[in-house]
N, C-alpha and C positions, 0 to 999 in steps of 0.2 A: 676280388681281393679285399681284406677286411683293410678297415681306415686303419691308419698310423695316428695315434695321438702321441703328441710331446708335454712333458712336464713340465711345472710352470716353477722357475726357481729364480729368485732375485729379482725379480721383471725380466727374466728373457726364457725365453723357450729352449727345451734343451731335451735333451737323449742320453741313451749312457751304454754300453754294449750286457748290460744286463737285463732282456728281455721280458717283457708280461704280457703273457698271453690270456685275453679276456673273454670266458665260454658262455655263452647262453645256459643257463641250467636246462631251460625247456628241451633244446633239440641238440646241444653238444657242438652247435658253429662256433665259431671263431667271432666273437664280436667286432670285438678291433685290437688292436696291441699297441701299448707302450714302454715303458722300461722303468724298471730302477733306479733312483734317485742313489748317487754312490755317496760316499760319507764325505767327498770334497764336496758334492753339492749342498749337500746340509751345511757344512763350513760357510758356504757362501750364501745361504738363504739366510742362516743365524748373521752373520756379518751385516746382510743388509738388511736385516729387521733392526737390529741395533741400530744402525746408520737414519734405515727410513723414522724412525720413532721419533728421533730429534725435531723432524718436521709435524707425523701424526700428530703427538702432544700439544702442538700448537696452534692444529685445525680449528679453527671458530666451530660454534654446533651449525649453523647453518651451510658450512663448508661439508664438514662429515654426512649433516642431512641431504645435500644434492647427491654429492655420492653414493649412497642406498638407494635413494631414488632412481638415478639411474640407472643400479643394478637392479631394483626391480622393476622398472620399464622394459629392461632387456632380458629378464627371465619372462617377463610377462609375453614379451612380443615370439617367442621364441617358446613356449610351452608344448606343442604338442612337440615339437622334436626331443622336447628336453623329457616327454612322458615315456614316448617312445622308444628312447635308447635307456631308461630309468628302465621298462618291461623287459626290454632284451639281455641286459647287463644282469638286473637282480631278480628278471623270471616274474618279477611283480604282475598281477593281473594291470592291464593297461588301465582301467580306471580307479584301478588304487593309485596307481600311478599317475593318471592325471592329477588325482587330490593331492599326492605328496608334491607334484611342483605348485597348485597352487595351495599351499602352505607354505610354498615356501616363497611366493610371491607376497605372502600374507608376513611372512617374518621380517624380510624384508623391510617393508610398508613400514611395518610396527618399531624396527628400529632406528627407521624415519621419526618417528614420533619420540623415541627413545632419547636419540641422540640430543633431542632440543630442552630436555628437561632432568638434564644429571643436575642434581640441584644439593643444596646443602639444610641448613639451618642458623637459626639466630638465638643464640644460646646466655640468657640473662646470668652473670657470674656475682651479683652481688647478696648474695647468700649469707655475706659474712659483713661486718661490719670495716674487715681489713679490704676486703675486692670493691669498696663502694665504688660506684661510677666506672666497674668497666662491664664489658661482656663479651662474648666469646662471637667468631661465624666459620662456620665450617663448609669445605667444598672437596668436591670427588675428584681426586688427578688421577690419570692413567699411571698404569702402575709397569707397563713393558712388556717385552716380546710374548707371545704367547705361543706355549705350545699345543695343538690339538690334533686329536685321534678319534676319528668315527667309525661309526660303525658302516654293517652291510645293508642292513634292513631297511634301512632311511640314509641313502647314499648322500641325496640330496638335501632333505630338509635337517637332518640334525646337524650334518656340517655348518649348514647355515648359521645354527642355532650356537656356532662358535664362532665364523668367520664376522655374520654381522655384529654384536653386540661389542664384538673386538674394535671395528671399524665404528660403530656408534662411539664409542669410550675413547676414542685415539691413541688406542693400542695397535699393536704389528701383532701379525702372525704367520706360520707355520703350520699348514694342516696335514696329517698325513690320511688322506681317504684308505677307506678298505680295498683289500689286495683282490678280494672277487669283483668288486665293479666300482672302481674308480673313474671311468670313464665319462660318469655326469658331473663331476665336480671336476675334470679336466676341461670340460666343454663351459663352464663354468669360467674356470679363470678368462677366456673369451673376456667375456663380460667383465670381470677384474682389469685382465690389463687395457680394457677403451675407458674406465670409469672415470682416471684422472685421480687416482692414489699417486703415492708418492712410491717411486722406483724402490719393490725388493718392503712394503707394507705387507704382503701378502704373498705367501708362496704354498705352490698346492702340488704335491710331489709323494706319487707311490713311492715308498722306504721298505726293503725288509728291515727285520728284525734287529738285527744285529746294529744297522743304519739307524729306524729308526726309535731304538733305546735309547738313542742321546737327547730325545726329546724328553725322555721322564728324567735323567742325568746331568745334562747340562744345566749349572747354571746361569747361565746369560738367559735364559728362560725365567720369569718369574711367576709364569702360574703355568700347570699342567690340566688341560680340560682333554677329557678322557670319557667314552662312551662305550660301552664293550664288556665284558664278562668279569664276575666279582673276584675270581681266583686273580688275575690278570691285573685289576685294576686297585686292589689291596695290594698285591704286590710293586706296581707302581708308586704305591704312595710309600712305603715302606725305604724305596730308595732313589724318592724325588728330592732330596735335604731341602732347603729352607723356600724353597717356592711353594705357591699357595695350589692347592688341588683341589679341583673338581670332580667329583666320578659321579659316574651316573650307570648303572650297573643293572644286574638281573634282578626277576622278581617273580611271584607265585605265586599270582593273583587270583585272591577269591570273592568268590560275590556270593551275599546273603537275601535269598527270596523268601519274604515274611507272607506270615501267614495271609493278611489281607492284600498283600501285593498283585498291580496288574499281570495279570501272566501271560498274555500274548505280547505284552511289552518284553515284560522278562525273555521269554523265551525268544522273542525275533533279536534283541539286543545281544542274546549271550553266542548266539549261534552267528553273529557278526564277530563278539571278541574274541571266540574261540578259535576260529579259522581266518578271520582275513592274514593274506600274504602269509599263509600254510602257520598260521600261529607263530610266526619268526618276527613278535613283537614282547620287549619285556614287559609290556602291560595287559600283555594276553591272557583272557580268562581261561585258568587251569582248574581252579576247584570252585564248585557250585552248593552251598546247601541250602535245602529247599527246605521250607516244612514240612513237617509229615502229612498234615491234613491235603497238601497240594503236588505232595511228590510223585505218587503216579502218575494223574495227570500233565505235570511237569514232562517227564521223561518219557512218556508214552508220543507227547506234542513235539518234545523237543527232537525226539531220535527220527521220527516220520521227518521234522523240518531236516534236519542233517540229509536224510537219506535224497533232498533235491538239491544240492547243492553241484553247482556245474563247476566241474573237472576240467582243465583244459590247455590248450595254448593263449600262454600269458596277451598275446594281442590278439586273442575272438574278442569282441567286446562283451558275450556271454559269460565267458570264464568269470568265476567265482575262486577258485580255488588253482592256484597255478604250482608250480614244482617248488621242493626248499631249495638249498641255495646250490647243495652238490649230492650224490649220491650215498656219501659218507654220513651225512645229518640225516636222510632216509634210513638208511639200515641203521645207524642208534637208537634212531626212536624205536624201530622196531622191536628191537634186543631191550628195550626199557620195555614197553607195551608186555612181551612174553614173559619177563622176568616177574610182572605186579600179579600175569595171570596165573603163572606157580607159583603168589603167594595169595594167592585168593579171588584178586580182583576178574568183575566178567566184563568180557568185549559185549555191547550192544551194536557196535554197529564199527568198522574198519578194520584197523588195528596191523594194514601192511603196510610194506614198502612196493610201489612198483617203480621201479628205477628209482632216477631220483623225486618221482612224489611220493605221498605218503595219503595215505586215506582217511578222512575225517573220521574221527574215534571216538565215542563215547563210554565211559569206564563207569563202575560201578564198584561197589562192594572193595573198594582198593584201600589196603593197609592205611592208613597215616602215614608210615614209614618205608612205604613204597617209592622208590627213587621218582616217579613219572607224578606223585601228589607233595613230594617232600622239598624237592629239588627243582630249578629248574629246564622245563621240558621243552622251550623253545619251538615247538612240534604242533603241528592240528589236533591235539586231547583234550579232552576235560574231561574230568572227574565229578562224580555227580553224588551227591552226600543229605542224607535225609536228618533234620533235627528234631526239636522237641521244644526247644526254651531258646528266648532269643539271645542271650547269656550266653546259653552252649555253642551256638554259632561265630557269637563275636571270638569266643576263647579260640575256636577250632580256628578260625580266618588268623587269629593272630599265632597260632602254633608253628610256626615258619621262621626260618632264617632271616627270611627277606621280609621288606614292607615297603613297599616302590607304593601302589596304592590299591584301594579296594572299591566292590560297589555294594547298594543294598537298596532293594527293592522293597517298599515300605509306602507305607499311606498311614502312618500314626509317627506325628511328628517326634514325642518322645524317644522314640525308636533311632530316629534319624540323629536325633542329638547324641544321644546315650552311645551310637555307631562311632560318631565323628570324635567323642570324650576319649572311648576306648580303644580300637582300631589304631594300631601300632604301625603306619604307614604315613607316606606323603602325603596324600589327598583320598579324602573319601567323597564317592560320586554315590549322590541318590538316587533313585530312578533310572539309573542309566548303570552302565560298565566299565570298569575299572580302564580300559581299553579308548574311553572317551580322553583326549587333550587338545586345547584350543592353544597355539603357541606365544600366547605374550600370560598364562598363567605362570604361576608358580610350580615348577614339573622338578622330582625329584624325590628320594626314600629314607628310609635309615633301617637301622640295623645291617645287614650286608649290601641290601640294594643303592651304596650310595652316601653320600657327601656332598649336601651343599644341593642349590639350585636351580636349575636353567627357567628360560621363559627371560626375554629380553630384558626386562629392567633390571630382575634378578641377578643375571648372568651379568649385567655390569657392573653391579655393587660388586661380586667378584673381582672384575676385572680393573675397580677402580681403589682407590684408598683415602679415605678422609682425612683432610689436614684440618687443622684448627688455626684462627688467628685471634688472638688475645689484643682487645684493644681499651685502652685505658685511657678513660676521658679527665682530659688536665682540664681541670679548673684556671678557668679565666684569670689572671692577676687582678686586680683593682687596682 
């Protein structure tokens, strides 16, 4: 009989008669089930983040630091269970899985470090001959309850990437994990409620929709952090009123392989970004363009590498390549895949659905304006794109909606500069894939892919707000 998990609302453990039932992608079981979080419990989580804040705010940093510590002592002691049901819940291959908790051991850690150096500045104000003798100092105060929304794909580590820097800063929160596998950030609050927060700092509670909308609406919420799809999460901000928002959203990520670039590098990296965790990452390489002089060899290398890629049940530890999340995201990709090949583009190598996987794909010849190179495809594809001028490639990588971030294979540094000047994205990664993130950087996009920050320090200057004190030095009397 599958586990029962309860949600975690206000400090207490609770249920609700609105059921969730949690399926393996790989084989169709029944993970475990929880319920519903109803819109009284949201009442009471937001009540007692208000309530618990009065206390957080006033945590010392070495108070807030014990407590991440000990949350990550206890994911740490506890990681293979937490990879384990992290593979069965979101199908993830079990060693992707292992690396996503400890990452998220690792965020943890880092907002240990985080927490002890929210710091300010000392700001000289006599500029003027009327300010003589004062000057300014400034410091970060928590700024209140937090709302957050993660996604499927990184059940565990992005939640994190909300719940800690919240608890570094001496803010409250409200998370709502995703509705397909909620079940590690419930096993999660575990660890929340032994840490020694303050009753109802933290609440971690599957919501639907309707439930939890009040998290981008209410305002007793003063910031909305949001991880999940650009239609979804523009529309979020559109009717968040005056709380501060975070998104962190889709992207269509392309990598530029120059002419003198390593290419077994290339190629063993790209065929990592393209497919880990069946391409169901927003920094997963979708378009490639290679130079001319190196593009058969490219794709002749790269399509054999694809063609070994082990298919499988998410815990063999062989598995490479495990199922997307439901069988509905398999056949979309598919119906994209057929749609680019009636407009031109050729399959070299997949391009089905079997149930809910989907076959590692490599495209060719595909429009621009092909929904599976324009848009993103969330899916194991990539698009493979021959150039000419290193000019041409930067322009083609920036022809996208989105700009979350890019890579560029290069051994001529001007190249690499000229990338990093023009490239219309978050971060540009050199020698490596756009698919690379270490989590105490700066992670985040613009244009559609996004708003604002994450990567712990980042995600607190969010979460914090600068006060000034103006101090005016009186002259002594004589």
């Amino acid at each position: 009989m599958a586990k029962e998990y309860r949600f975690y609302c206000a400090g207490e453990w609770r249920s609700s008669d609105q059921p969730l039932e949690v399926i393996n992608p790989y084989n169709g079981e029944v993970v475990g089930t929880t319920s519903f979080a109803t819109d009284q419990d949201l009442e009471d989580a937001i009540t007692a983040a208000e309530r618990a804040f009065e206390e957080t705010r006033r945590l010392q940093s070495y108070e807030r630091a014990a407590i991440l510590e000990r949350l990550a002592d206890g994911l740490e002691a506890r990681q293979e269970e937490f990879a384990r049901l992290l593979a069965q819940e979101a199908g993830k291959p079990i060693r992707d899985a292992r690396t996503e908790v400890a990452r998220g051991v690792f965020t943890l850690r880092t907002a240990v470090e985080e927490a002890k150096r929210i710091g300010g500045e000392l700001i000289p104000l006599d500029w003027m001959a009327s300010s003589q003798g004062r000057f300014g100092v400034t410091r970060r105060f928590p700024i209140g309850p937090i709302a957050g929304i993660s996604p499927f794909n990184f059940p565990l580590n992005l939640a994190l990437h909300k719940v800690a820097p919240a608890i570094a800063s001496g803010n409250t929160i409200v998370l709502k994990p995703p509705t397909h596998d909620p079940l590690t950030m419930l096993t999660f609050a575990e660890l929340i409620d032994e840490a020694g927060l303050p009753k109802g700092a933290v609440s971690i509670m599957p919501m639907d929709r309707t439930v939890g909308d009040r998290l981008v609406t209410d305002p007793r919420f003063k910031m909305l952090s949001f991880t999940g799809s650009p239609a979804v999460g523009w529309d979020m901000k559109s009717r968040a009123g005056k709380k501060k928002v975070v998104l962190e959203l889709g992207g269509n990520a392309g990598v530029v392989v120059d002419k003198d670039a390593n290419l077994p590098l290339a190629i063993s990296r790209v065929r990592v970004g393209a497919f880990a965790y069946a391409g169901q990452v927003c920094i997963a390489v979708q378009r490639v363009y290679i130079h001319r002089s190196r593009y058969d060899e490219f794709v002749e290398k790269f399509v054999a590498a694809v063609k070994e890629i082990k298919i499988g049940d998410p815990l063999d530890e062989a598995t490479e390549l495990g199922p997307m999340i439901d069988e509905k995201a398999a056949a979309r990709t598919e119906d994209w895949v057929n749609t680019a090949v009636s407009e031109g583009a050729r399959v070299l190598i997949g391009g089905k659905a079997e149930g809910r996987f989907f076959q590692p794909t490599v495209l060719v010849d595909v429009p621009p304006t092909s929904f599976v190179c324009s848009r993103e495809a969330f899916a194991p594809l990539v698009n493979l794109f021959p150039f000419d001028d290193f000019e041409e490639a930067l322009a083609a990588v920036n022809d996208s909606e989105y700009g979350l971030q890019a890579g560029v294979f290069t051994n001529r540094l001007e190249h690499a500069l000229r990338a990093w000047e023009v490239l219309e994205v978050g971060g540009v990664v050199i020698n490596d894939i756009p698919t690379y993130r270490i989590d105490h950087m700066p992670y985040g996009g613009v244009k559609d892919s996004g708003l604002s920050r994450e990567g712990l320090r980042y995600a607190i200057e969010d979460m914090t707000e600068p006060r000034l004190m103006v101090i005016n030095r009186v002259p002594d009397e004589e």
